[in-house]
C-alpha positions as CSV (number, residue, x, y, z in Angstrom):
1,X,0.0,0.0,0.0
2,X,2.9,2.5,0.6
3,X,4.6,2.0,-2.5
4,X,1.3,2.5,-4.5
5,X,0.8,5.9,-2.5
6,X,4.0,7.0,-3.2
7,X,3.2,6.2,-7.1
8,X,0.1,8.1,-6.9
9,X,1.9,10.8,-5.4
10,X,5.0,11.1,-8.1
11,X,3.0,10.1,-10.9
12,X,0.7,13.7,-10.1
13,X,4.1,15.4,-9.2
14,X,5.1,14.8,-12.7
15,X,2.3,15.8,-15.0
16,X,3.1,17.9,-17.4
17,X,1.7,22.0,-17.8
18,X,-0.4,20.7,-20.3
19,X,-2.6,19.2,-18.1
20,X,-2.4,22.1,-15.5
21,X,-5.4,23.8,-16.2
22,X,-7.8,20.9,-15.1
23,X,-5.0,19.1,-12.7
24,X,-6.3,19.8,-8.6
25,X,-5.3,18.2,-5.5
26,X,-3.0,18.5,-2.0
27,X,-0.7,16.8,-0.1
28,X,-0.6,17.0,3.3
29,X,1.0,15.7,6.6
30,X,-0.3,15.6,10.5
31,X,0.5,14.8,13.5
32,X,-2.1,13.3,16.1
33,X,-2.2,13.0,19.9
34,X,-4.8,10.2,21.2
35,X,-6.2,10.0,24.8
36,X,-8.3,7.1,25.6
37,X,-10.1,6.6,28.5
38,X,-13.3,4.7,30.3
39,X,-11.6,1.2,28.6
40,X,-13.2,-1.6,30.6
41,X,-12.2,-4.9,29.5
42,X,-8.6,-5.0,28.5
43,X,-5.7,-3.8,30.6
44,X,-3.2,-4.6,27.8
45,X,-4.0,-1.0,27.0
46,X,-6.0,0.4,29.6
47,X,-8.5,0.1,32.6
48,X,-8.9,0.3,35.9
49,X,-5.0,-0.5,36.0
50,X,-3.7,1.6,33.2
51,X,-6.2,4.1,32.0
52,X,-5.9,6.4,30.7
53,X,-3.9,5.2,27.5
54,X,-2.1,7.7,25.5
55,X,-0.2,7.6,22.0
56,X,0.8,9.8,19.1
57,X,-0.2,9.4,15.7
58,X,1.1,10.4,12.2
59,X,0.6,10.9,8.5
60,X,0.4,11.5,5.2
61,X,-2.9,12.7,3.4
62,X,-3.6,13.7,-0.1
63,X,-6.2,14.1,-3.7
64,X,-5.8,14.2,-7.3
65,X,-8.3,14.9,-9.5
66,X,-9.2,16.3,-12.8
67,X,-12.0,18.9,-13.7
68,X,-14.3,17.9,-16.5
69,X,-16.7,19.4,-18.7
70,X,-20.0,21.2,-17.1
71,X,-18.4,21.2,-13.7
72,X,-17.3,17.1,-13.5
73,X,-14.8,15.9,-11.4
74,X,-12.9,12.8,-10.6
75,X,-9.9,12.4,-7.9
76,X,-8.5,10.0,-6.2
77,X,-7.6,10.3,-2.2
78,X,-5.2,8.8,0.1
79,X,-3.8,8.5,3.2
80,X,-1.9,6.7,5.5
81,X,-0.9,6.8,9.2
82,X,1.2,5.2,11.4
83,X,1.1,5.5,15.6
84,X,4.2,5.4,18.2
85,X,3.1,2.0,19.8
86,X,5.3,-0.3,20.5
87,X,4.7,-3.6,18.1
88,X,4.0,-5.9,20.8
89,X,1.3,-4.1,22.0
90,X,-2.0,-5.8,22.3
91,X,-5.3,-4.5,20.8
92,X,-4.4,-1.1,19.1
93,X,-3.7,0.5,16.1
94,X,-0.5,0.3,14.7
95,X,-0.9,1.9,11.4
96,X,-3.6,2.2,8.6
97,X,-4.5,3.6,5.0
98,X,-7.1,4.8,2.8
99,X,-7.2,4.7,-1.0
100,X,-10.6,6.3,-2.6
101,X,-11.9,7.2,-5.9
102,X,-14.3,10.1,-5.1
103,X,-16.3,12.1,-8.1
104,X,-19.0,14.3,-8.3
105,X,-20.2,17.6,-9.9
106,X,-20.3,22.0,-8.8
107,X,-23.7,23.1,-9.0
108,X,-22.3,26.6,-8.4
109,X,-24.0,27.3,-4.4
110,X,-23.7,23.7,-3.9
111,X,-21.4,20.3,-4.5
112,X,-22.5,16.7,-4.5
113,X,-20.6,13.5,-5.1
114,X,-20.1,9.8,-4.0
115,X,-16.9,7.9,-3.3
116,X,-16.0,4.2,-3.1
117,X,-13.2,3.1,-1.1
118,X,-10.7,0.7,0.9
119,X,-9.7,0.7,4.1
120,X,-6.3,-1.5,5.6
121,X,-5.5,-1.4,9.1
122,X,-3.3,-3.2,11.6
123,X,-5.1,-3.2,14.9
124,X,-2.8,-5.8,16.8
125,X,0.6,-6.8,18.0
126,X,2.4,-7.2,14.5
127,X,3.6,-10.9,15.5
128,X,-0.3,-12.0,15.5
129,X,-1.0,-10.6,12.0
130,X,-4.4,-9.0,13.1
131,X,-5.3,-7.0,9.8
132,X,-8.8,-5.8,9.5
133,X,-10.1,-4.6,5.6
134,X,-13.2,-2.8,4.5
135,X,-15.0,-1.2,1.6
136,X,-16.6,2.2,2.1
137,X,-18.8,3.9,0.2
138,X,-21.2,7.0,0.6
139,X,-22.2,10.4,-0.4
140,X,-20.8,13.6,-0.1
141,X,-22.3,17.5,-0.4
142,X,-21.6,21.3,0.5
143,X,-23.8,24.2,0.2
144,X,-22.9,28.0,0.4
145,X,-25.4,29.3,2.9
146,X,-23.7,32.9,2.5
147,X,-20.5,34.4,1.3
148,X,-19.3,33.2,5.0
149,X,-20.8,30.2,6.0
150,X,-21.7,26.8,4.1
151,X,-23.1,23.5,5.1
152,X,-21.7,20.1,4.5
153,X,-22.4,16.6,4.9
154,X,-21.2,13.0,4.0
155,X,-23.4,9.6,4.9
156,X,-22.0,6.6,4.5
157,X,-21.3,2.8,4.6
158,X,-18.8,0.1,5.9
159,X,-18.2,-3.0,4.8
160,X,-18.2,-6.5,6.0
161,X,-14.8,-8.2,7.3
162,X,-13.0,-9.0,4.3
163,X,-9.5,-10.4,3.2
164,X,-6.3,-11.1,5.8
165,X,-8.7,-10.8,8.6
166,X,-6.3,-12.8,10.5
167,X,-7.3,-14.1,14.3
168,X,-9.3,-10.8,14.0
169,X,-12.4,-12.7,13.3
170,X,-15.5,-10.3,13.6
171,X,-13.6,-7.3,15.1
172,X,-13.7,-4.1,14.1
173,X,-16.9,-1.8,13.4
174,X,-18.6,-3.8,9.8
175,X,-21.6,-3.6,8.0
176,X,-21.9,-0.2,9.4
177,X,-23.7,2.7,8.5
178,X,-23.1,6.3,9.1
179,X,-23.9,9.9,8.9
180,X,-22.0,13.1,9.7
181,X,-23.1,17.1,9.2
182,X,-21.1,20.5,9.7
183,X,-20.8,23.9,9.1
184,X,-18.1,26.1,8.3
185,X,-17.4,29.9,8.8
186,X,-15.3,32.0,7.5
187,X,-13.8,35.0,9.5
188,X,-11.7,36.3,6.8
189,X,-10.4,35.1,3.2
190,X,-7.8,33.7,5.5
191,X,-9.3,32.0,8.4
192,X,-11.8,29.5,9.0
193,X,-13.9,27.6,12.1
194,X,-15.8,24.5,11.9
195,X,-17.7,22.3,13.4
196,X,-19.4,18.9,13.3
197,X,-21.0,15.8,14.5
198,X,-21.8,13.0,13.6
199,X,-23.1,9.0,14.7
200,X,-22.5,5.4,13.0
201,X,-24.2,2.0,13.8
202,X,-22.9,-1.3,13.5
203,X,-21.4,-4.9,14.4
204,X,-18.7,-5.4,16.1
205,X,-17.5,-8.9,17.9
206,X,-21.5,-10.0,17.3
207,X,-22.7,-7.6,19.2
208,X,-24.2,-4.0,18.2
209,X,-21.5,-1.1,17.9
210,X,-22.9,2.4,18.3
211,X,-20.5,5.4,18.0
212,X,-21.1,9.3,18.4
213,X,-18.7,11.9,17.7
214,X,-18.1,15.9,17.9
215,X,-15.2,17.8,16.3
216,X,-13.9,21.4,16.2
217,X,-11.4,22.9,13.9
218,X,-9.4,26.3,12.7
219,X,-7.8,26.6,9.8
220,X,-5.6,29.2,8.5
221,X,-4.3,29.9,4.4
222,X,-1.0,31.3,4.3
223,X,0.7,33.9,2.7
224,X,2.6,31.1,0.4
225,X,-0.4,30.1,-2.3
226,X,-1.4,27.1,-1.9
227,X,-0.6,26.3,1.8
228,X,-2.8,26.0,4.9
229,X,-2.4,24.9,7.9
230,X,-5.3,24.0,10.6
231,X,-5.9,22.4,14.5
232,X,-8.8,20.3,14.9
233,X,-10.4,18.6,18.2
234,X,-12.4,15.8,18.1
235,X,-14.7,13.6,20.9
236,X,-15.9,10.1,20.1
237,X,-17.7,7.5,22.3
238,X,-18.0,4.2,21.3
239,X,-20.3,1.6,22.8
240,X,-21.0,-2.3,22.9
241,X,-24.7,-3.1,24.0
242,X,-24.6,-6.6,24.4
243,X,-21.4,-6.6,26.2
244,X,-22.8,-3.2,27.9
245,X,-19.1,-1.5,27.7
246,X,-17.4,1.0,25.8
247,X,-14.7,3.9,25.6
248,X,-13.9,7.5,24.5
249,X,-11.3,8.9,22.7
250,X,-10.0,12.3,22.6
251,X,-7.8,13.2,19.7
252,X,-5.9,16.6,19.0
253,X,-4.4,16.9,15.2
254,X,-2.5,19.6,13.5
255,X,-2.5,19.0,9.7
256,X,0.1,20.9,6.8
257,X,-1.7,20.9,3.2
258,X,-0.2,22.2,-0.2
259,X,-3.3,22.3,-2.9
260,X,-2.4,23.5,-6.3
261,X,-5.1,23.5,-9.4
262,X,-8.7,26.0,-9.7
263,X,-10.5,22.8,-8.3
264,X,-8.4,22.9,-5.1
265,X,-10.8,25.9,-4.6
266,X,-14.0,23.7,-3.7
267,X,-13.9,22.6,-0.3
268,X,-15.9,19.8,-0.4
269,X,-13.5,17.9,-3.1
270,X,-10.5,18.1,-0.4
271,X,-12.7,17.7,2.5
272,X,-11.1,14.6,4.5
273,X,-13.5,11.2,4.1
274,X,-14.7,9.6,7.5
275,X,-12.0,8.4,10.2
276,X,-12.3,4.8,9.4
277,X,-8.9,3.9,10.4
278,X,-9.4,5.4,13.6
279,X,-12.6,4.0,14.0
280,X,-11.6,0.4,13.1
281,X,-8.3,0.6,15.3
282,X,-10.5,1.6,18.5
283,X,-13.3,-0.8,18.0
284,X,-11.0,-3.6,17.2
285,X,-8.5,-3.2,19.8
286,X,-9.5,-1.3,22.7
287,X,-13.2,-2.9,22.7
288,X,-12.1,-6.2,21.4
């Protein structure tokens, strides 16, 4: 998976002017701090004898896409992340990527489009090959309320366990569905707040897997064209009603994007898809 993302990633590095005109995309990086607390069934990583459980995160993020004719679009997106854990940590995510196609059409005050993707995580110690897959899939939409202020949304889909599940078996959140709605403001041409929340149902370990969330985030365009830089905070609580347990993770990113092209200039083309990876890590390691 690495060494296709880096293809991606000098392949649209090395198209030609030609093709500038109706070439878009970013690349980015980020760096993550994860708190996780209220973990009730497995000390490996936390509870009532080691809680809370803290670790970094990082990674790389990007889209490339190309503009059509009567305001189509097509772009791939990727990413991948890796956390500080040791490898012989139980139940955890150790690192995880996204590869997406993602399309849609500008409708001038508003975008739509719909993305199908797959998701790769390792949520174990690296010696028990605990590997967890899904496809995604979903919708995707903004809407310019005002010069200022515009409304987006994405709902969603995930896939059944699939491929090297390993001794994984039915961990991780699968057959999943999910929904998530903002807004964003603009203060000035330069800086931006946002908010949103969001909720997903589904299986996880037999058993029904709710999870809620709530995020915040700034972002700020620089003086160099092209580059941004932004802080997000987000909340989410997971819980397991059969088993009746469940956790809550706090996470803290600050992100680094480049975007080049006119179609780097509609927001909901480089909006970030769903925190699968995230989701799948902490559902099939700390719950697990």
């Amino acid at each position: 998976m690495k060494k296709l993302l880096l293809s991606v990633s000098l392949i649209a590095l090395s198209t030609n002017t030609v093709w500038a005109q109706d070439f878009y995309g970013y690349i980015g990086a980020t760096a993550q701090i994860n708190h996780v607390d209220n973990i009730v069934n497995d000390p490996a990583v936390g509870g009532a004898d080691n809680e809370p459980f803290d670790f970094n995160q990082y990674g790389v993020a990007g889209a490339f896409g190309m503009d059509f004719a009567n305001g189509f679009y097509g772009q791939i997106d990727f990413r991948y992340q890796k956390t500080d854990v040791p490898s012989n940590a139980d139940d955890v995510l150790h690192e995880g990527s996204l590869i997406a196609l993602r399309g849609g059409k500008d409708f001038g005050a508003y975008n739509a489009g719909g993305f199908i993707g797959y998701v790769d995580i390792t949520g174990d110690r690296v010696s028990d090959n605990r590997k967890m897959q899904r496809v995604v899939y979903g919708i995707d939409g903004t809407y310019a309320i005002s010069n200022s202020v515009s409304l987006f949304g994405e709902l969603g889909g995930i896939g059944g366990p699939m491929g090297d599940q390993g001794t994984g078996g039915d961990d991780g959140i699968h057959d999943a569905y999910y929904a998530i709605t903002g807004l964003e403001y603009a203060l000035s041409p330069a800086l931006a707040l946002a908010g949103q929340v969001g909720y997903a149902r589904g299986t996880h370990d037999n058993d029904r897997l709710d999870l809620s969330f709530a995020g915040v985030a700034i972002s700020y365009q620089t003086n160099v064209p092209g580059l941004s830089t932004y802080l997000r905070a987000d909340y989410t609580n997971f819980y397991q009603f059969v088993e009746d347990d469940g956790l809550a993770s706090t996470t803290v990113q600050l992100g680094l994007n480049y975007a080049f092209g006119a179609g780097s200039a509609s927001a909901n083309r480089l909006r970030p898809l769903a925190p699968y990876e995230d989701w799948l890590g902490y559902s099939g390691g700390h719950l697990e």
